[in-house]
C-alpha positions in Angstrom: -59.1 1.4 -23.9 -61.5 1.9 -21.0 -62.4 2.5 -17.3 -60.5 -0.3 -14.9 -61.7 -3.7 -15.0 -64.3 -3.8 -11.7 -65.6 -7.3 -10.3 -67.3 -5.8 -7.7 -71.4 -5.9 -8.1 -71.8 -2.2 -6.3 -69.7 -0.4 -8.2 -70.3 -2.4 -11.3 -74.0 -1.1 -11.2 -72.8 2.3 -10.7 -71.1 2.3 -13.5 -73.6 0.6 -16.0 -76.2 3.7 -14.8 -74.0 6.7 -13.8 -71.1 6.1 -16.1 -72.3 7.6 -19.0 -73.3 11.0 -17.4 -69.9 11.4 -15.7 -68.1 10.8 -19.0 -69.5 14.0 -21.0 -68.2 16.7 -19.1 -66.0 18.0 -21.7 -62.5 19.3 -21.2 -61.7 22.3 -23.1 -58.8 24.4 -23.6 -55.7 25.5 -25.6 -53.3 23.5 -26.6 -50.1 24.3 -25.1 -47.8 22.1 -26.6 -45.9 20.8 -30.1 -43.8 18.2 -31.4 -40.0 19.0 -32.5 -40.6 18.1 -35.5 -43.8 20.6 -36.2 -41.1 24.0 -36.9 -39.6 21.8 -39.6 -42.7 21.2 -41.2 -42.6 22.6 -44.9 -45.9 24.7 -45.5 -45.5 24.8 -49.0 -44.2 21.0 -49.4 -45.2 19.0 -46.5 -45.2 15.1 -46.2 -43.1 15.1 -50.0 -42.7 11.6 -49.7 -44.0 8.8 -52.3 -47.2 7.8 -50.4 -47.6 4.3 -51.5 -44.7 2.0 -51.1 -47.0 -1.6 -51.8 -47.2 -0.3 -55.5 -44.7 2.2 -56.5 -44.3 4.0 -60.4 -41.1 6.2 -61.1 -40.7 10.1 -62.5 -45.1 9.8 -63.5 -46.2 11.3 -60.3 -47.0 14.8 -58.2 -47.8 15.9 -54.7 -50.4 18.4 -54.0 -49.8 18.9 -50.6 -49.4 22.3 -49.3 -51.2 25.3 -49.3 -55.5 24.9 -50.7 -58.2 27.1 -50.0 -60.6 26.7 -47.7 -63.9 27.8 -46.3 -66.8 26.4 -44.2 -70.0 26.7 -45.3 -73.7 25.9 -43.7 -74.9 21.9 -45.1 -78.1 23.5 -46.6 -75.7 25.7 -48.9 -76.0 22.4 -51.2 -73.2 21.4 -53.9 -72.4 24.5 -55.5 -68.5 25.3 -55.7 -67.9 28.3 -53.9 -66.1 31.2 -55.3 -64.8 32.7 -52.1 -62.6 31.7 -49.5 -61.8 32.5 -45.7 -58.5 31.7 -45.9 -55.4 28.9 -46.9 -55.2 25.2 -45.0 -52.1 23.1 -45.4 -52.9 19.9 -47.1 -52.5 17.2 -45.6 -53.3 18.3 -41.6 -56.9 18.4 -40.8 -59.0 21.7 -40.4 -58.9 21.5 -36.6 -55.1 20.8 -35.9 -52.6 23.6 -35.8 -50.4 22.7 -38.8 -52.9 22.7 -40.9 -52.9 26.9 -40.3 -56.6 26.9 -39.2 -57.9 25.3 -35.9 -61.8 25.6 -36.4 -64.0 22.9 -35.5 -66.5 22.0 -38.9 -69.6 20.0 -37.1 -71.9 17.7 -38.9 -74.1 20.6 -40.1 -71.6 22.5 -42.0 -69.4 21.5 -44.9 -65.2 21.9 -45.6 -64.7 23.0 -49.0 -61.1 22.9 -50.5 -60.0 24.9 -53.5 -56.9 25.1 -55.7 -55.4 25.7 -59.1 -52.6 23.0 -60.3 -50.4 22.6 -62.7 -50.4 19.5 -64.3 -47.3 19.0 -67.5 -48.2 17.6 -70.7 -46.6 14.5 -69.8 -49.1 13.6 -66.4 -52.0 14.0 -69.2 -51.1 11.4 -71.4 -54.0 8.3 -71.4 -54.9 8.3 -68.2 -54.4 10.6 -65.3 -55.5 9.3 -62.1 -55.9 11.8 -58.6 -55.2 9.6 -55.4 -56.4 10.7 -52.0 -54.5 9.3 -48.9 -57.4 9.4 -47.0 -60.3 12.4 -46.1 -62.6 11.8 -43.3 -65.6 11.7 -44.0 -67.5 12.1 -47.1 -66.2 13.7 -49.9 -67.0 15.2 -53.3 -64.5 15.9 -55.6 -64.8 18.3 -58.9 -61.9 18.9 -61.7 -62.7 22.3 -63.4 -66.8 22.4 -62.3 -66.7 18.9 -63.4 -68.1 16.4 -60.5 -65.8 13.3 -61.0 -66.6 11.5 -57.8 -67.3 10.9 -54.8 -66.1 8.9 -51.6 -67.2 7.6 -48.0 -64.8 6.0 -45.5 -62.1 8.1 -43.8 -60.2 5.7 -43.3 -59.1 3.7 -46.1 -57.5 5.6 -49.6 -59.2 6.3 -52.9 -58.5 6.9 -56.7 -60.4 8.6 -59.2 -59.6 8.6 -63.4 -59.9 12.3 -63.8 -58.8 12.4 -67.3 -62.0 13.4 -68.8 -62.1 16.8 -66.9 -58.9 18.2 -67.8 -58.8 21.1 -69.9 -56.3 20.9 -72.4 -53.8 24.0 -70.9 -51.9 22.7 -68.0 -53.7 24.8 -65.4 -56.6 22.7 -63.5 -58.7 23.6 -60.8 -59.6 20.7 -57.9 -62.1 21.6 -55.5 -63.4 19.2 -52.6 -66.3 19.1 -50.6 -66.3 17.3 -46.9 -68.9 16.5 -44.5 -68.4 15.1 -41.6 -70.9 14.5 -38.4 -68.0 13.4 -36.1 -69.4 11.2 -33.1 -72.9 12.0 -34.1 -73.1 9.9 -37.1 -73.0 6.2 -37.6 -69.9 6.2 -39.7 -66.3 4.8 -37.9 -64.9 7.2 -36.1 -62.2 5.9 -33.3 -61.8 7.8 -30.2 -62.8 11.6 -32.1 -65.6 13.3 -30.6 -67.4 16.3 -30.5 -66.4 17.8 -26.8 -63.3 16.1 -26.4 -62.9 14.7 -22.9 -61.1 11.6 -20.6 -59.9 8.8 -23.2 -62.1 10.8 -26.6 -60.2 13.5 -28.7 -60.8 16.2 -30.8 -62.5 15.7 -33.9 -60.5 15.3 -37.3 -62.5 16.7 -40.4 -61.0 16.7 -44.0 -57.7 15.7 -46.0 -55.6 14.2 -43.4 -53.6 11.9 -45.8 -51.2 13.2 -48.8 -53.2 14.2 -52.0 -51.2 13.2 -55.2 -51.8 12.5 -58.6 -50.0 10.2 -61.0 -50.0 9.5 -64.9 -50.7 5.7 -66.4 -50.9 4.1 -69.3 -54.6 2.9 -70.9 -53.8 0.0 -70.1 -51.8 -0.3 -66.1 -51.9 -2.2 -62.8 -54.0 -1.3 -60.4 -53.3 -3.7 -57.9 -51.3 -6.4 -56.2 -52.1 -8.8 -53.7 -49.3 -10.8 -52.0 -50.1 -13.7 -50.1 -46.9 -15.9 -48.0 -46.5 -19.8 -47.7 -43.6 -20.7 -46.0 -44.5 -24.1 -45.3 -44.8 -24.6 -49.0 -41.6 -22.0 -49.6 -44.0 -20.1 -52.4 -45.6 -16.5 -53.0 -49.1 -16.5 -54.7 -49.5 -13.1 -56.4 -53.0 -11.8 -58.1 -52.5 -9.1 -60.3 -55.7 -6.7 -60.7 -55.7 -4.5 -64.0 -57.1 -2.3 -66.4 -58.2 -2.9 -70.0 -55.2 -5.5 -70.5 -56.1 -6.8 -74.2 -55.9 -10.6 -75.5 -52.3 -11.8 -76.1 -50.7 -9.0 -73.0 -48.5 -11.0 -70.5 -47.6 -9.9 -66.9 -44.3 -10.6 -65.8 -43.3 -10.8 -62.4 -39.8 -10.8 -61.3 -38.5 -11.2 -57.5 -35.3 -10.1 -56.3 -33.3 -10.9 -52.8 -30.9 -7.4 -53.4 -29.9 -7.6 -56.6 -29.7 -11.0 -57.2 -32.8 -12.4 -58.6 -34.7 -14.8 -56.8 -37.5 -16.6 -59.4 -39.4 -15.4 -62.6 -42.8 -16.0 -64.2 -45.6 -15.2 -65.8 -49.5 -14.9 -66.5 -50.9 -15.7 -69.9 -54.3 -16.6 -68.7 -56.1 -15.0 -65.7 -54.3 -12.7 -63.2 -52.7 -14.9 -60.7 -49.8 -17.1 -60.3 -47.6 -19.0 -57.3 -43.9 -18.3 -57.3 -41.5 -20.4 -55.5 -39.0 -18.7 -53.2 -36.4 -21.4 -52.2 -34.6 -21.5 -49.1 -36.6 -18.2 -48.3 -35.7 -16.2 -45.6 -38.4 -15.5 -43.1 -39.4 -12.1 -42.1 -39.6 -11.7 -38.1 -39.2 -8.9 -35.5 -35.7 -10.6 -35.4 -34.8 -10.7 -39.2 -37.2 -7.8 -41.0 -36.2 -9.5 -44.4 -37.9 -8.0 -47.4 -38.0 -9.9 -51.1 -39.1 -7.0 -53.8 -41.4 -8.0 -56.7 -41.2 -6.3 -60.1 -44.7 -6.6 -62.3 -44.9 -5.8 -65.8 -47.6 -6.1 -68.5 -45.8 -6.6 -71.7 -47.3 -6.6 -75.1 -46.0 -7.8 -78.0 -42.3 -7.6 -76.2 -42.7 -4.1 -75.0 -43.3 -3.3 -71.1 -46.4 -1.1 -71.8 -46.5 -0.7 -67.3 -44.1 -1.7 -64.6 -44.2 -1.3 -60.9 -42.3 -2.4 -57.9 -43.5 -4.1 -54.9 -42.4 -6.2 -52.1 -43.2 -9.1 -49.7 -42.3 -10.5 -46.7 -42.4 -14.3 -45.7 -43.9 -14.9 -43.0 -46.9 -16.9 -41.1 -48.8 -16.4 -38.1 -50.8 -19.0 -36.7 -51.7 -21.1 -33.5 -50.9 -24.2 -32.4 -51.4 -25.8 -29.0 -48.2 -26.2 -26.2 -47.2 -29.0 -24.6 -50.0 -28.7 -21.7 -52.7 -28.4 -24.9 -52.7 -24.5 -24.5 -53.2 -22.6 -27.5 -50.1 -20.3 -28.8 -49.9 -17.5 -30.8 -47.3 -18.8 -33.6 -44.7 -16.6 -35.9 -43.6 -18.6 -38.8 -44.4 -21.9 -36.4 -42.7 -21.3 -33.4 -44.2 -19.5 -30.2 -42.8 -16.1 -29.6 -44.7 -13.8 -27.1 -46.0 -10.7 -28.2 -45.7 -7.8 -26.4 -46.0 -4.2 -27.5 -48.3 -0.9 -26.8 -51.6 0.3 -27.3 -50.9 3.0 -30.0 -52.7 5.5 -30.6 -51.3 7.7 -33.5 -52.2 11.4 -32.3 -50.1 14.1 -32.4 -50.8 17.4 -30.4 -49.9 19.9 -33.8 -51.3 17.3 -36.6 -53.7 15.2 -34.8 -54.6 12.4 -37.0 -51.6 12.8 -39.4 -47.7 13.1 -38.1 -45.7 16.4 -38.8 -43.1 14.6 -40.8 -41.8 11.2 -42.3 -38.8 11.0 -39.7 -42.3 11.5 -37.1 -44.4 9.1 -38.2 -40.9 6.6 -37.9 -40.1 7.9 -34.3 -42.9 6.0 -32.7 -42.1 3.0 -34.4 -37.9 2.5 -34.2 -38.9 3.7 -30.2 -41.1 1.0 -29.6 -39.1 -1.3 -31.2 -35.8 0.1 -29.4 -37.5 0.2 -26.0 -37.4 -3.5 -26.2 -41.3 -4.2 -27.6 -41.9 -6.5 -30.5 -45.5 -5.8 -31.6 -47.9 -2.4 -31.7 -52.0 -2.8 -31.7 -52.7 0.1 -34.0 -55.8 1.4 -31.7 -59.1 2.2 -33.3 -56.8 4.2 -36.4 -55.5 3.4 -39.5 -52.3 5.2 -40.4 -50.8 6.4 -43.9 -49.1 3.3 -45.6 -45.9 4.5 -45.5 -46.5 3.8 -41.3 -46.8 -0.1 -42.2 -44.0 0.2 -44.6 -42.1 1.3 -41.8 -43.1 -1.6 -39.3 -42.1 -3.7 -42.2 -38.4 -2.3 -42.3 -37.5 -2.2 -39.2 -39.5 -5.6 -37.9 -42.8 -4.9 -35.6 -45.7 -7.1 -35.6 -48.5 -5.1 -35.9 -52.3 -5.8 -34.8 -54.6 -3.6 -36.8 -58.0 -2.1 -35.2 -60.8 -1.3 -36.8 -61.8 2.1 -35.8 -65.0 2.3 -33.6 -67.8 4.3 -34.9 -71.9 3.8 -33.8 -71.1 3.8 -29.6 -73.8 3.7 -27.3 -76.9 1.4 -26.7 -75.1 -1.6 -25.6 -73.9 -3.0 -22.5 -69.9 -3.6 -22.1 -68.8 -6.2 -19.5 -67.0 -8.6 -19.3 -67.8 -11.9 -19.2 -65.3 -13.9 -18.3 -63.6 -15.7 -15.6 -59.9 -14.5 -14.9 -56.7 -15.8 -13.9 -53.9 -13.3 -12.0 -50.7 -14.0 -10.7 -50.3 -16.2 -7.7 -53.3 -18.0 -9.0 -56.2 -15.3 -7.7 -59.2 -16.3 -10.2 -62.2 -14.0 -10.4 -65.4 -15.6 -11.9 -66.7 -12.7 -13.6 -69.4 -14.9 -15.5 -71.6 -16.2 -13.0 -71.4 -12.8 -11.2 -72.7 -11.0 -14.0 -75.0 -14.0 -14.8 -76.8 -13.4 -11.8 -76.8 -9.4 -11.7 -78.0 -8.8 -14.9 -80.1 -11.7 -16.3 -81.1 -11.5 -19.9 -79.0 -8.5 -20.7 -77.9 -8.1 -24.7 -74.9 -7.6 -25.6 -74.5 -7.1 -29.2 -75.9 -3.8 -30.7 -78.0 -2.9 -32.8 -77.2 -1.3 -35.9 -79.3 0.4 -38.2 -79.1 -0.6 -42.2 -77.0 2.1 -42.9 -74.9 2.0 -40.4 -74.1 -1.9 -40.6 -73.4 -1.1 -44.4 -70.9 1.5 -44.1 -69.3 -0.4 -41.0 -68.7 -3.6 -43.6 -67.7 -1.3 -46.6 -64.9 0.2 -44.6 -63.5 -2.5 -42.8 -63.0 -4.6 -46.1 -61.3 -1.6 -47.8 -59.2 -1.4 -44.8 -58.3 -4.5 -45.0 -58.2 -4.6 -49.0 -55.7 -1.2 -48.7 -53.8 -3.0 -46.0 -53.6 -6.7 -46.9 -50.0 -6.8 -48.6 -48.0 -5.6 -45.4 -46.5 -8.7 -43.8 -46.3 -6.4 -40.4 -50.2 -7.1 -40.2 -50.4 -10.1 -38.1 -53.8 -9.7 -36.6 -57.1 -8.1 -37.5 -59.0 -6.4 -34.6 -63.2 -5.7 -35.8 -64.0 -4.9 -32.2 -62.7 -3.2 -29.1 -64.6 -3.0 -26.2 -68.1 -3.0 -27.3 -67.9 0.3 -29.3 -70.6 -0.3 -31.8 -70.2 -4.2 -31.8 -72.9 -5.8 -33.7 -73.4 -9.4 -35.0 -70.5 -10.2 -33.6 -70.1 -13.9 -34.4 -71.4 -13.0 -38.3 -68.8 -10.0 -38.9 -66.1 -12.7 -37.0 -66.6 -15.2 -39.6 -66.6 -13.1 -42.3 -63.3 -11.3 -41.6 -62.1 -14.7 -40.6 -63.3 -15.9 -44.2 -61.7 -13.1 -46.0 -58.0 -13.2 -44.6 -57.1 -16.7 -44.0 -53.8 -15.4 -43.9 -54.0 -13.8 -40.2 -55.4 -14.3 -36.9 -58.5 -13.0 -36.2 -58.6 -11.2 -32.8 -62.5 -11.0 -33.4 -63.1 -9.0 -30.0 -60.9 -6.9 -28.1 -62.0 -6.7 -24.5 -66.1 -6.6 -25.7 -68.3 -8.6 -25.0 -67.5 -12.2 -25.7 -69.1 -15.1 -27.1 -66.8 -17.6 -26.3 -65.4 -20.3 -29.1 -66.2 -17.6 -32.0 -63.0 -15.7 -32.2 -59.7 -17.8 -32.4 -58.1 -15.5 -29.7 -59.9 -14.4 -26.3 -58.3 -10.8 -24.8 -59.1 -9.8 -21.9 -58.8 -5.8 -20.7 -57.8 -5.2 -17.4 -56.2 -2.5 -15.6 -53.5 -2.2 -14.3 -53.4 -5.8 -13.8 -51.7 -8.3 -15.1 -54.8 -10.7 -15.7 -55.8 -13.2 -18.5 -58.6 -15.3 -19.6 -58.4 -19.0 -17.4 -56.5 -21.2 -19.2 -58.1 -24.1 -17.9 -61.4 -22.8 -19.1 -60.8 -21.1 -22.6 -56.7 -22.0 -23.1 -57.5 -25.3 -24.9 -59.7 -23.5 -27.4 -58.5 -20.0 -28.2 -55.0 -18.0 -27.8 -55.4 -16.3 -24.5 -54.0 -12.6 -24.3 -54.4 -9.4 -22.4 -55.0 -7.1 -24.6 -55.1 -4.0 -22.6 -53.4 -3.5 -19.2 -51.3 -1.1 -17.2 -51.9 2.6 -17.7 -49.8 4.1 -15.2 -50.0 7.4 -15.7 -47.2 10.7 -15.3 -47.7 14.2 -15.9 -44.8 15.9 -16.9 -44.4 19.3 -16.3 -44.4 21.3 -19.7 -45.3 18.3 -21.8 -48.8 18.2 -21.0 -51.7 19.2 -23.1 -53.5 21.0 -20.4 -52.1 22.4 -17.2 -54.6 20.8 -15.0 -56.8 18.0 -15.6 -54.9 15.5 -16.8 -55.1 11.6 -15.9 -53.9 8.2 -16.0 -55.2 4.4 -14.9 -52.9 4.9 -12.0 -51.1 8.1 -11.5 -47.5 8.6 -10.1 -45.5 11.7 -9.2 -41.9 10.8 -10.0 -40.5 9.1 -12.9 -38.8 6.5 -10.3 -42.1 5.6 -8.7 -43.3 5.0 -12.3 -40.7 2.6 -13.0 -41.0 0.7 -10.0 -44.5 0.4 -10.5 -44.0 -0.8 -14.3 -41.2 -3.4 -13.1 -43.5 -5.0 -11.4 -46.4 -4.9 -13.6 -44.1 -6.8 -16.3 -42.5 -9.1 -14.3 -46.1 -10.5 -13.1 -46.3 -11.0 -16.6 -43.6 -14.2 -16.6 -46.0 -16.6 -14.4 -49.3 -15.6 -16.8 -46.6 -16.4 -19.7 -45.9 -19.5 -18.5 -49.7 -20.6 -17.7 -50.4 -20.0 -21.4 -50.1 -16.2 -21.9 -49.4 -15.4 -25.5 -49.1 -12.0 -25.4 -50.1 -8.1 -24.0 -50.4 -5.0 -24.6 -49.7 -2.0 -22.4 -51.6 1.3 -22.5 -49.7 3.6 -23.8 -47.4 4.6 -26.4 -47.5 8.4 -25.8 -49.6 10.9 -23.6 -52.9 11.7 -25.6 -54.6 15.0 -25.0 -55.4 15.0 -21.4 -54.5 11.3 -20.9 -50.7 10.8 -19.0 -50.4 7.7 -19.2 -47.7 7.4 -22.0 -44.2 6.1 -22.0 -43.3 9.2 -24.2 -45.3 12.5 -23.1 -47.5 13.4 -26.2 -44.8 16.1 -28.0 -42.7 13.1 -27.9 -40.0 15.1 -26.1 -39.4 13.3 -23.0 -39.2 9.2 -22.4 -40.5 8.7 -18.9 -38.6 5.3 -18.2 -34.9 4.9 -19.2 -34.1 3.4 -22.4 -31.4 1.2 -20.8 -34.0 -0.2 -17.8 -37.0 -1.2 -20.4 -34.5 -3.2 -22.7 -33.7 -5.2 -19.4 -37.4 -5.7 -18.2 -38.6 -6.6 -21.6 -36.2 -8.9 -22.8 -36.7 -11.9 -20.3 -40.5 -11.8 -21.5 -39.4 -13.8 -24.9 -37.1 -15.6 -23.3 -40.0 -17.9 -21.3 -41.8 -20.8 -22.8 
C-alpha cells in the first residue's frame, strides 16, 4: 500500500526526490484505544487453543502461554542467561503491545530475554518431547535448563526443536529465550513495522508473538504432511515426511467425507501416494467443503503415530475468455475476486489478535460484508487464521512480508485503462523522464539469503491450506530484487497456485502470470489490449477512502486516509461509486481487486471497520447489495 498513483511528470519528480524526507516525521503518542475482546483476554491462559490444525495429535500436548519473565538487556551483554528480571510479559503478545503487560520498545542494540519454570508430566517426557514456537520475530536462542538447544531466524514462519536431551528428570524445567531484533534497520523481512512509526508504517513487533507449546511423540512420528488437489483428475497426492520410520513400518492414510469414509491406502515404499476422491466435492467461497485425512505409521499391526489432517479440493488457474483475455479461474470457471487489503494489526496485541473469536471476526466480516477473497498484506498470521478462511470459504492471497526498503526506484510502468475508456500511458512517460533508471534492488548476500530462507518456509508452513490461492513475493518495490529469478523460482516451487510475482512494483512484463496494478482511489487496470492476452490483469490496490471516527481512533489528531470524508453517508456514496466503476473494467477483462482496507491501522482511517473493531463505517445491508452484482458479470 502506497502514496496515490501520479501520471503527472512535476509531481512525479517531486516525489522520487522529496518523498522520502516527508515520510520520516514520526507520529508519536499513546494509544488511546482497545478492542472488546482485550478485557476478556485470560493473562494466565491466553490464546488456549490447539495451534496447529494442518497436523493435529490428541491429549500429548501443552500451552505455555501466559505469564514468562522478562528483561532487556544491552546486545554486548552476550549469551549469558540472566538471573534477574524487570518484570512478567504475557506470552504470546509482543513486548511493545499493551496485552502483553509491558509496552517498551527493545531496538536492534538490545536483547529480549524470556524466562520461566514449567512443569512438564511424566507422560510429555516419554521418547521424544518436542517445544514448538508459533512464531518470534526475529532471532531467537532457546535454552532448556542452561542447556542451548537451538536456535532460529525468520519471524515469520513457525519452528520446532527436540528438547528431549535437556530435560532433567523431575518434572520442573526451566526455558529461557533470547530475541534480537533490529526492526526496520536490518535486512531481515519486516512488513510495514518500523522504528518511528508514522503514515502507512507501525510500531515495531519484537519477541513471541505466536503461541508457545510443547507436545510429546513417539521415536518414531510424523512430522509433516503435504496435500496437493487434482480435481481434473478427482485425486489427492499426499507426501508424508517422518522420523526414524524403520524397514517393514507402513503409513496408512484414511479420508473421510463426515463420517463416512471416502478412500484408503497406503505407503510401503517411499513417503508418498495419490488417493482418489470420486465425485469430490469442490471447495469454493460458495461451498467451503472440507475432506479430513487420518495418517498412521503402523508397525507390525500396531499404530505406533496417528494424526489428523484435512484437505480441500480445489484449483485455481487461468485460462483465456472469449475475447482471448486472460481469467483468473476457481476450480475452471471465472469467478471475480474481490476482497480487502488486510492488514492483521490490532491496537492492544499488535501483530497477534486478543482472542480466537478475534482473529475470526475479521474473517466471517469480510466474508459477510459481501467479499470473497483477503490479500494477507506483507503479514503472515497464526495457522489457525488460514484454518479459519478454510471453514468458512475466503480465497486468500498470501504476501510475503517486505523487509530491505530503500535504494530503488518504485514506478509504475505501465499503461492504464479506467472507466469510460480514459488510458494513461504511463510507460513512455516514464521512458522519457527517467532514462536508464534500475529498478530492481540490490541486495546484499545476506540479505538475499534470509529473504529466500523465509519465503520458502512460509510457503512450506502454509502450503496445505486450500484458502491460499495466490502467492505475492513482492509489493510495491519494498526490497524487490531479481525479480524475474525469485518469480520463477516461487513459480517452480508451487505449481499448485498462481503466482502474483509483483504487486504494484516495478514490472517486467511477461514474467509474472498476473500483472496488478495499484492505483488510488481509482478504479484502474493494466490495458487489456496490451497485457490481457498474456497475463490475468487485476488491481491490486485501490480505494482508501478514509473516516475518522470519533473515539475509535488511535490518535486524536493526525490521522489520514487516500481520500478522507466527514460522514459515514458521504463515505458510502463515495464507495458506491468506486465499485460500481468496477463492472465496465470487469467486463473489459478485470479479474479481480482489492480495496484498501479492512480496518483503521494506527493513524491510517481508511478502514471499513475503525481499528478496535467497534464500529462498521458502511451498513452491513448496503455492501451485500453493492458487492454482489460484481460476481454476477462475465
Amino acid at each position: 500500500m502506497k502514496q496515490q498513483y501520479l501520471t503527472y511528470p512535476i509531481t512525479l519528480l517531486f516525489l522520487i526526490l522529496f518523498l522520502p524526507a516527508l515520510a520520516q516525521q514520526p507520529v508519536t503518542a499513546k494509544r488511546k484505544i482497545m478492542t472488546g475482546w482485550a478485557a476478556g483476554v485470560n493473562a494466565g491462559n491466553p490464546l488456549p487453543e490447539y495451534p496447529r490444525p494442518q497436523l493435529t495429535r490428541k491429549n500429548n500436548w501443552k500451552n505455555f502461554n501466559g505469564p514468562w519473565q522478562y528483561t532487556i538487556l544491552p546486545k554486548t551483554a552476550g549469551n549469558t542467561i540472566p538471573t534477574v528480571f524487570q518484570g512478567n510479559i504475557t506470552v504470546p503478545f509482543a513486548v511493545e503491545s499493551v496485552l502483553s503487560g509491558v509496552e517498551k520498545t527493545v531496538g536492534k542494540d538490545s536483547v529480549l530475554w524470556y524466562h520461566r519454570v514449567i512443569d512438564i508430566p511424566a507422560n510429555l517426557r516419554k521418547e521424544k518431547t518436542l517445544l514448538h514456537f508459533g512464531a518470534v520475530d526475529w532471532s531467537a536462542k532457546i535454552y532448556v535448563n542452561g542447556i542451548a538447544v537451538g536456535e532460529h531466524q525468520g519471524g515469520y514462519d513457525p519452528f520446532t526443536i527436540d528438547i528431549s536431551g535437556a530435560l532433567q528428570k523431575s518434572s520442573k524445567q526451566t526455558i529461557s529465550v533470547q530475541v534480537w531484533d533490529p526492526s526496520d534497520s536490518g535486512p531481515q523481512p519486516t512488513g510495514k513495522q518500523v522504528a518511528k512509526p508514522h503514515g502507512i508504517w507501525y510500531t515495531p513487533v519484537t519477541g513471541i508473538w505466536q503461541t508457545v507449546w510443547l507436545e510429546h511423540v513417539p521415536a518414531t512420528y510424523i512430522i509433516s504432511t503435504k496435500q496437493t488437489p487434482d480435481i481434473d483428475k478427482q485425486q489427492i497426492q499426499v507426501t508424508v515426511n517422518t522420523h526414524n520410520l524403520q524397514a517393514g513400518d507402513l503409513i496408512q492414510l484414511t479420508a473421510w467425507d463426515g463420517k463416512q469414509q471416502v478412500v484408503t491406502g497406503s505407503i510401503t515404499e517411499g513417503n508418498h501416494i495419490t488417493l482418489d476422491i470420486p465425485a469430490a466435492k469442490l471447495w469454493s467461497p460458495q461451498t467451503p467443503f472440507l475432506y479430513d485425512l487420518k495418517v498412521s505409521i503402523v508397525r507390525k499391526g500396531k499404530v505406533i503415530d496417528e494424526t489428523g489432517t484435512y484437505f480441500g479440493m480445489r484449483k485455481i488457474s487461468m485460462a483465456k475468455d472469449a475475447n482471448g483475455i486472460q481469467r483468473m479461474q476457481l476450480n475452471n470457471q471465472f469467478l471475480f475476486q474481490y476482497g480487502p487489503l488486510d492488514q492483521g494489526w490490532w491496537p492492544d496485541g499488535l501483530y497477534t489478535a486478543p482472542t480466537d473469536e478475534a482473529l475470526q471476526f475479521d474473517i466471517a466480516k469480510t466474508k459477510e460484508m459481501g467479499f470473497n477473497l483477503i490479500r494477507k498484506h506483507v503479514k503472515v498470521e497464526p495457522a489457525r487464521w488460514y484454518y479459519h478462511c478454510d471453514k468458512l470459504g475466503i480465497l486468500v492471497w498470501q504476501d510475503m512480508p517486505s523487509g530491505d526498503r530503500g535504494g530503488n526506484h518504485w514506478l509504475q510502468n505501465l499503461r492504464i485503462k479506467m472507466p469510460g475508456n480514459e488510458q494513461v500511458d504511463n510507460h513512455h512517460l516514464l521512458q522519457s523522464l527517467l532514462p536508464g533508471l534500475v529498478f530492481d534492488k540490490t541486495r546484499t548476500p545476506e540479505s538475499e539469503t534470509i529473504y529466500r530462507k523465509e519465503w520458502q518456509a512460509i510457503m512450506d508452513g502454509l502450503y496445505n491450506f486450500p484458502s491460499i490461492v495466490s502467492w505475492v513475493p513482492f509489493n510495491e518495490a519494498w526490497g524487490q530484487f531479481k525479480t524475474k529469478e525469485i518469480i520463477d523460482w516461487t513459480m517452480q516451487y508451487d505449481p499448485s497456485r498462481l503466482v502474483n510475482g509483483i504487486s504494484g512494483g516495478n514490472f517486467f512484463i511477461g514474467v509474472s502470470p498476473i500483472i496488478d496494478l495499484h492505483y488510488y482511489p481509482g478504479p484502474a487496470m493494466p490495458d487489456p489490449a496490451i497485457y490481457g492476452s498474456k497475463q490475468v490483469l487485476i488491481l491490486g490496490e485501490f480505494g482508501g477512502l478514509g473516516l475518522p471516527v470519533k473515539g475509535h481512533t488511535w490518535l486524536e489528531e493526525g490521522n489520514w486516509g487516500y481520500q478522507s470524508f466527514t460522514t459515514q453517508a458521504q463515505l458510502l456514496d463515495r464507495y458506491t461509486q468506486l465499485v460500481q466503476s468496477l463492472h465496465e473494467l470487469i467486463q473489459s477483462g478485470l479479474s479481480a481487486a482489492v480495496y484498501t482496507q479492512t480496518t483503521d491501522v494506527e493513524v491510517e482511517t481508511n478502514g471499513i471497520f475503525t481499528y478496535d473493531r467497534k464500529v462498521l463505517k458502511m451498513p452491513m445491508d448496503k455492501l451485500q447489495a453493492i458487492h454482489a452484482p460484481l460476481y454476477k458479470i462475465q
